[in-house]
C-alpha positions as CSV (number, residue, x, y, z in Angstrom):
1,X,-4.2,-1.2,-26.6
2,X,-0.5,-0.8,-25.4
3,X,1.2,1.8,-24.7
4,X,5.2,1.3,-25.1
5,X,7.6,3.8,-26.9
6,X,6.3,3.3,-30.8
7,X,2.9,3.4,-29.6
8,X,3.1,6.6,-27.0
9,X,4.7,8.4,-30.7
10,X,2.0,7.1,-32.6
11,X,-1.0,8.1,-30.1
12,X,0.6,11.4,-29.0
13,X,0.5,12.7,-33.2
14,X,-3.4,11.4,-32.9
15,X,-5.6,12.4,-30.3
16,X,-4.1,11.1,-27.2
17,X,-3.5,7.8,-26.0
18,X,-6.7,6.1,-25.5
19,X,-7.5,2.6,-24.0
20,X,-10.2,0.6,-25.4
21,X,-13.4,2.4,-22.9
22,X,-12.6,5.2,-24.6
23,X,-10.4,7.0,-21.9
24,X,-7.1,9.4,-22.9
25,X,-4.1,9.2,-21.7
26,X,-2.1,12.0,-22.1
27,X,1.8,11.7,-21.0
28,X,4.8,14.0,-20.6
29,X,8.3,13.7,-20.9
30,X,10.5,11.4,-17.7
31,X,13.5,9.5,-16.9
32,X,14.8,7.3,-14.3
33,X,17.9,8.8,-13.2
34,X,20.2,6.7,-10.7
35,X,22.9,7.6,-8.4
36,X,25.5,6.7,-10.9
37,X,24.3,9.4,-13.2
38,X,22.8,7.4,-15.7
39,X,19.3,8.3,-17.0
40,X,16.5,6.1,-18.9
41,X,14.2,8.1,-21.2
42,X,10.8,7.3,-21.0
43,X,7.0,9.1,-20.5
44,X,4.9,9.0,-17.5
45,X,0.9,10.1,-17.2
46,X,0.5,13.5,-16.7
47,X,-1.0,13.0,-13.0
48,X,2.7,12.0,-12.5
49,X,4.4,15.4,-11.9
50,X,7.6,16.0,-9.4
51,X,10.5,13.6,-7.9
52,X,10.3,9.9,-6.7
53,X,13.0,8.0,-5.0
54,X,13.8,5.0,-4.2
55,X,16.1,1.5,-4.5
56,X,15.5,0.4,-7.9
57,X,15.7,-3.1,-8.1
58,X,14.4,-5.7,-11.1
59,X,11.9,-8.4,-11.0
60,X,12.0,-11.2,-13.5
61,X,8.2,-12.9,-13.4
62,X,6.1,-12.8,-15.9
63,X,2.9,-12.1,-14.6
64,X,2.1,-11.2,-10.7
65,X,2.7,-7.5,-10.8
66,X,-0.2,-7.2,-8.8
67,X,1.2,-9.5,-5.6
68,X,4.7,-7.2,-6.3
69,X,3.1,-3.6,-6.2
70,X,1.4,-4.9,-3.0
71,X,4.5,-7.1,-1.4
72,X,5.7,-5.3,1.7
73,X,9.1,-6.2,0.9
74,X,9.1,-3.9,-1.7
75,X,8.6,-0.8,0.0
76,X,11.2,2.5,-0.4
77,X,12.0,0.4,-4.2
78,X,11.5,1.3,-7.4
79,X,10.6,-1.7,-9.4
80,X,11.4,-2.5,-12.6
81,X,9.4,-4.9,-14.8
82,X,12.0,-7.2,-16.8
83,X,8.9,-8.7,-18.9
84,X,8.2,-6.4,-21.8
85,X,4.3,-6.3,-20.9
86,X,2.7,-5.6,-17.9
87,X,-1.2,-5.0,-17.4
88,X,-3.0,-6.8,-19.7
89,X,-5.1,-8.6,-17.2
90,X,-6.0,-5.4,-14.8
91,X,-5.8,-5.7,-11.2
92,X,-8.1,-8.2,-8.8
93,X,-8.3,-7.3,-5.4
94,X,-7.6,-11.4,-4.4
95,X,-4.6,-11.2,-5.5
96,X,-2.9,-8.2,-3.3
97,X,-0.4,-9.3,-1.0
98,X,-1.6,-6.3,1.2
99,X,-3.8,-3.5,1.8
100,X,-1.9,-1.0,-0.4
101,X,0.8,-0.8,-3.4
102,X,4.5,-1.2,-1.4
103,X,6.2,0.5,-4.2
104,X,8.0,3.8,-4.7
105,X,7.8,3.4,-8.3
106,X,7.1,1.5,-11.3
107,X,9.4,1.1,-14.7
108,X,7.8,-1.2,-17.4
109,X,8.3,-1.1,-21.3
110,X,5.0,-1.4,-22.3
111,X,1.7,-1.1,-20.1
112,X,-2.0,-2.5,-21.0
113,X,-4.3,0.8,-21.1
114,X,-7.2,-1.6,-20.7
115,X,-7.9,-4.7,-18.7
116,X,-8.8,-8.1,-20.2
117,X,-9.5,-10.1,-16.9
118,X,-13.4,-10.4,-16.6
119,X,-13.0,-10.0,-13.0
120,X,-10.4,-6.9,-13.1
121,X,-12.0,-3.8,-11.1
122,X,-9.8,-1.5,-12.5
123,X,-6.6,-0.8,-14.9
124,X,-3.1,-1.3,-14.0
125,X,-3.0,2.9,-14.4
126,X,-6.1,3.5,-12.9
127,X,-4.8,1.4,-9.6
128,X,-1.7,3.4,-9.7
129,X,-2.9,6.7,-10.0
130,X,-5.8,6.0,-7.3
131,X,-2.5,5.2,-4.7
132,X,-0.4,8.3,-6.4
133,X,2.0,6.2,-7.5
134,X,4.5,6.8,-10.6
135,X,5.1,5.0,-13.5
136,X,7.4,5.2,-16.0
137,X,6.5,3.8,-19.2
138,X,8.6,3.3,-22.5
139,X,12.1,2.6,-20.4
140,X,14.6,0.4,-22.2
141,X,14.1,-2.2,-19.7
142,X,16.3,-4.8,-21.1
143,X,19.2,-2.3,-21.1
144,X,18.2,-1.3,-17.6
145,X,18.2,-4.5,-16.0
146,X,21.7,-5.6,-18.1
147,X,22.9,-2.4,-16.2
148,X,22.1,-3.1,-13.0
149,X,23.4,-6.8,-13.3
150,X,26.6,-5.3,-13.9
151,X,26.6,-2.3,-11.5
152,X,24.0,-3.8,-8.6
153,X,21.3,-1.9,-7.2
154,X,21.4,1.8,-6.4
155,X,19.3,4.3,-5.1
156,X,17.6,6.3,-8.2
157,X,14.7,8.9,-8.8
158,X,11.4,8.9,-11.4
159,X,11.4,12.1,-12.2
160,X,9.7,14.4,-14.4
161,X,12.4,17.6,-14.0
162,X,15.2,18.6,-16.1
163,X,17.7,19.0,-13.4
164,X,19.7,16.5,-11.7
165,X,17.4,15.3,-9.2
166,X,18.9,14.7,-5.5
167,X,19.1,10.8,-4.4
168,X,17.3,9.3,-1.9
169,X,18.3,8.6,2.0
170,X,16.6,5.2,1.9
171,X,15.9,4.9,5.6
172,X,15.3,1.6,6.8
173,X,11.2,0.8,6.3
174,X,8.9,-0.5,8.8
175,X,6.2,-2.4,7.6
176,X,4.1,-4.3,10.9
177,X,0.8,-4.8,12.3
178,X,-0.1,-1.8,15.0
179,X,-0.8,-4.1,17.6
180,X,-1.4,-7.8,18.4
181,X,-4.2,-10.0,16.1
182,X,-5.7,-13.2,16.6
183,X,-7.0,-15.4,13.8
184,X,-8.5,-19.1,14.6
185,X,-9.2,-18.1,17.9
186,X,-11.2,-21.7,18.7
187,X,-8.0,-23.7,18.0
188,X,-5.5,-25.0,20.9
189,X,-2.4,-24.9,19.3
190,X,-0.5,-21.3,19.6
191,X,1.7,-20.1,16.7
192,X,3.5,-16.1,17.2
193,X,3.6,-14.4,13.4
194,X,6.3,-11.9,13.9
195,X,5.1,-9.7,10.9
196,X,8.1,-7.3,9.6
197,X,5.9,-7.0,6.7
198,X,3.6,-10.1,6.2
199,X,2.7,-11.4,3.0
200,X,-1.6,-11.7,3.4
201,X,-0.8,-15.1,1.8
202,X,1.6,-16.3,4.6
203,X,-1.6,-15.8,7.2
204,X,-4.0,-17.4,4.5
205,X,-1.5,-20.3,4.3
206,X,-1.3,-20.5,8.2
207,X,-4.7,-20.3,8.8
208,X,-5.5,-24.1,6.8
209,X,-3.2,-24.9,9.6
210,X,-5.3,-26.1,13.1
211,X,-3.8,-23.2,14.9
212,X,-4.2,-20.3,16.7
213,X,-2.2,-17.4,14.8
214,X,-0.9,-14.3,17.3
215,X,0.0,-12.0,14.8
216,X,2.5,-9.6,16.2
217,X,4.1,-6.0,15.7
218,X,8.2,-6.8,14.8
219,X,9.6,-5.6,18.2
220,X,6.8,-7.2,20.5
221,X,8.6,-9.7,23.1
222,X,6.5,-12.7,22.8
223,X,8.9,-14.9,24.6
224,X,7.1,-14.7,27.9
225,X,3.6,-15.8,26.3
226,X,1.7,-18.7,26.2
227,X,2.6,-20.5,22.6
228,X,3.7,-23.7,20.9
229,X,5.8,-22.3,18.0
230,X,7.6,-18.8,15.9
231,X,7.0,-17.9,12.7
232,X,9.0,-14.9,11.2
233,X,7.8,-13.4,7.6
234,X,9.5,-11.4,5.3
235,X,10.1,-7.8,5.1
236,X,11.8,-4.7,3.3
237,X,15.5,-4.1,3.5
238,X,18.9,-5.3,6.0
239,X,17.9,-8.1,8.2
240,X,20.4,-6.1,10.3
241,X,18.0,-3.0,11.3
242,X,15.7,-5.4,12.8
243,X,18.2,-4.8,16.4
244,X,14.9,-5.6,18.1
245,X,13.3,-8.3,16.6
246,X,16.9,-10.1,16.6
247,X,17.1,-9.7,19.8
248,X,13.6,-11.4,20.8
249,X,14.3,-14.1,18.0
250,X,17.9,-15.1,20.1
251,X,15.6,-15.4,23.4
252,X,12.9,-17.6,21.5
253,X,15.4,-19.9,20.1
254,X,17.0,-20.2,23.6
255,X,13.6,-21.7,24.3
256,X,13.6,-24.3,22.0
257,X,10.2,-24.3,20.5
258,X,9.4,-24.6,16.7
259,X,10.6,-21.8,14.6
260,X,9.9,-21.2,11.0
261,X,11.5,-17.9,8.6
262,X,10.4,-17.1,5.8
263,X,12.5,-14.6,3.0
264,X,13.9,-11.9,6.0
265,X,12.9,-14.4,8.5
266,X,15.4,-16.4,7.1
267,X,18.0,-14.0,7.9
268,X,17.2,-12.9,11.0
269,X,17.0,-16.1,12.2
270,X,20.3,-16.4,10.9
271,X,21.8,-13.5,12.6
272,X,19.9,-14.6,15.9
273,X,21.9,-17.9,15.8
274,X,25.1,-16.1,15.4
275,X,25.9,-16.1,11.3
276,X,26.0,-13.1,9.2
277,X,24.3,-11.7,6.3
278,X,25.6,-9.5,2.8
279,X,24.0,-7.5,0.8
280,X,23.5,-9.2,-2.8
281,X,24.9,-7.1,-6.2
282,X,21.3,-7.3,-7.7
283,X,19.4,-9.5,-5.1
284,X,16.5,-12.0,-6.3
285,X,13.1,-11.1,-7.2
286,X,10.8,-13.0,-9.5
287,X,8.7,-16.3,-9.5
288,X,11.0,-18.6,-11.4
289,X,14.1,-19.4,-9.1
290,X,15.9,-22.7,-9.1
291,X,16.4,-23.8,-5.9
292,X,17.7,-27.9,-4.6
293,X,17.1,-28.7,-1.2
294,X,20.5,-30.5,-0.2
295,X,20.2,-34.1,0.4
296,X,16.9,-35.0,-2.0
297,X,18.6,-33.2,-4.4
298,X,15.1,-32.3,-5.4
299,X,15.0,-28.7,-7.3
300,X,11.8,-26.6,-7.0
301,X,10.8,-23.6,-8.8
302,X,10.8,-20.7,-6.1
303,X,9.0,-17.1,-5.9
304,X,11.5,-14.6,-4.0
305,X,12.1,-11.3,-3.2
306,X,15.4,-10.1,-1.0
307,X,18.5,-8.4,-1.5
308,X,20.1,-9.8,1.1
309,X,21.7,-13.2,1.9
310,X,23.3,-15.8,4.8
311,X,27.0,-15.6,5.0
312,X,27.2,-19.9,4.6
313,X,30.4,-19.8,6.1
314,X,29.5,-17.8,9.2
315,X,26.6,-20.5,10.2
316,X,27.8,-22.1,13.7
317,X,28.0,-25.6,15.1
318,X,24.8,-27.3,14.7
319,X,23.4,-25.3,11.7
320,X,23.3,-26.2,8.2
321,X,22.2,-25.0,4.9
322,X,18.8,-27.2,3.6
323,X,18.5,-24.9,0.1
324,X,20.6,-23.4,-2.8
325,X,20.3,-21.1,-5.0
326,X,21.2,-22.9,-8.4
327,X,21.7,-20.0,-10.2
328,X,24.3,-18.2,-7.9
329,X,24.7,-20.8,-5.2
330,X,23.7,-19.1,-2.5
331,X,22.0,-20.1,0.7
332,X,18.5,-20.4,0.4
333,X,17.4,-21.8,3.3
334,X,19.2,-23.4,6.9
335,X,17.9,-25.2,9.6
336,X,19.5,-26.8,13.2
337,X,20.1,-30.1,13.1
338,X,18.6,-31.8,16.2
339,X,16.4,-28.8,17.3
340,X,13.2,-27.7,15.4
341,X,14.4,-24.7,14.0
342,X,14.4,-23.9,9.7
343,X,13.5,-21.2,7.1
344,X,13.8,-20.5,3.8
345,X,15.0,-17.7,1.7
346,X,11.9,-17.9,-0.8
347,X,8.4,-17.4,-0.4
348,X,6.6,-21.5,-0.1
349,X,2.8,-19.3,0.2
350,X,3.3,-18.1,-3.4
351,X,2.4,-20.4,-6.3
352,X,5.2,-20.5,-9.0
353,X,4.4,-24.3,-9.7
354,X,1.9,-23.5,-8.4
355,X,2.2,-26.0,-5.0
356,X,6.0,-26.4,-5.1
357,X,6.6,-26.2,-1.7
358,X,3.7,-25.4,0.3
359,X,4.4,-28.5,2.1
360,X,7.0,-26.4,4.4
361,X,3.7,-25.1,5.9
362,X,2.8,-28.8,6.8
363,X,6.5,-30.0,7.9
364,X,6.2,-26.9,10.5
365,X,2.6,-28.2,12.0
366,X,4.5,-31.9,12.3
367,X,6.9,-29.7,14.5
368,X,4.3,-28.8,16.9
């Protein structure tokens, strides 16, 4: 059983809405209202009950909502669901990106009231509601995503008031290991993980690697420690509040060792070399991005998730773009051309093809 906006009608006049174990759903009245002052009706769980803010932003995949509630990079966002369905296969605890949902908020058309995965622990809203996290359910989302296409991203509230709610200050989000972790602690080679919000599938990629893996807080200086190589991972927000993490990045590539970005990494690589980042109108988010690594001319189908991009025309001597965006042509990934430093602007750990280009991972142990 679904629940989207004929359905929630049809329940409501019955007894409820009800998912297949026999458990009722009863929902109340919501919107979405942005910082434009456009509004998108919809209905929301009755556990759901006040204001929630945050950057709504779309994501275009067709499955892997649960690796997107969980992503760190989507924290202080309201994510909205482009597919029409989301649920239907429950939620699996492999398949979190981290130990909690990231989100501010959810917007989906429709949403699966029970799970059909065999080895789903729990309900899409039986996860949310566990974490206290909205939903809004019954949104146009095809209208909503055409809107912010044309308009960009903007802060916006889930909310369950009649009055006009107040907006968001969407202070920058920090999402990093406490203090210092060791993984493959046997192994001789050193690699620093500068987590600004690590991915659990970047460390499970790196640890088929025959590495050591120093998993670090964003603003620990590593640049005096014993190690053979960086990598950066991805995070929430402006590569540009990471003043800190810039900074130590600058002194690491004065050293010359291997470096590898990933998504934010990317960009703060970037801005440590000297180029510049912009925000993007609607960023890119979603498992099914085109991107053609210059030179092969090869194209690979990308997962990715960040609003912001490398200025191409800010890069300095010595640098030069290695992927592009084919829908927008934007930089997807630079690396120096003599000295091992590269990144990419999308995610290699995920599985969109589902190997595509996990063989970054391998290119960066060649480095050390």
């Amino acid at each position: 059983m679904y629940t989207g906006p004929k359905q929630l009608a049809a329940h409501a006049k019955q007894d409820g809405n009800r998912s297949e174990r026999g458990d009722f759903l009863i929902m109340r009245k919501a919107r979405l209202a942005l910082s434009d002052g456009q509004s998108f009706a919809g209905q929301t769980p009755e556990w759901v009950d006040g204001e929630f803010g945050g950057e709504v932003v779309f994501n275009t995949g067709m499955t892997g909502y649960v690796e997107s509630l969980t992503d760190p990079s989507y924290a202080n966002q309201i994510l909205v669901f482009t597919y029409p369905l989301i649920g239907n296969y429950g939620v699996q605890p492999e398949d979190t990106e981290s130990d909690k949902i990231q989100v501010s908020g959810v917007v989906v058309n429709e949403a699966a009231l029970a799970a059909s995965h065999s080895g789903s622990q729990a309900t899409l809203l039986e996860w949310l509601k566990s974490q206290d996290i909205p939903i809004l359910i019954g949104a146009d989302t095809r209208a909503l995503t055409k809107y912010l296409r044309s308009r960009g991203t903007m802060p916006g509230v889930i909310t369950t008031r009649i009055r006009r709610p107040a907006m968001p200050n969407l202070a920058p989000a920090r999402v990093t290991i406490g203090q210092p972790t060791t993984y493959n602690k046997e192994r001789r080679k050193k690699i620093v993980l500068v987590d600004c919000g690590t991915k659990e599938n970047i460390v499970r990629s790196l640890k088929q690697l025959p590495v050591q893996i120093i998993r670090v807080p964003l603003d620990y200086d590593y640049t005096n420690d014993d190690y053979d190589g960086v990598v950066l991972s991805n995070g929430p927000g402006d590569p540009t509040d990471y003043p800190e993490t810039i900074a130590i990045t600058k002194k690491a590539l004065r050293a010359g060792k291997p470096m590898f970005g990933i998504c934010l990494g990317t960009q703060m690589m970037a801005l440590a070399a000297g180029a510049k980042t912009y925000k993007l109108p609607y960023g890119h988010r979603g498992h099914n991005q085109p991107c053609i690594e210059t030179g092969t001319k090869r194209c690979y189908i990308t997962s990715q998730n960040h609003g912001y991009a490398i200025d191409e025309k800010s890069l300095p001597k010595g640098w030069e773009v290695s992927f592009r965006n084919l829908n927008d042509q934007s930089v997807e990934g630079i690396r120096h051309r003599t000295k091992p430093f590269f990144s990419v602007q999308f995610h290699p750990e995920a599985a969109p093809g589902p190997t595509d280009t996990q063989w970054l991972f391998e290119t960066f142990k060649e480095l050390l």
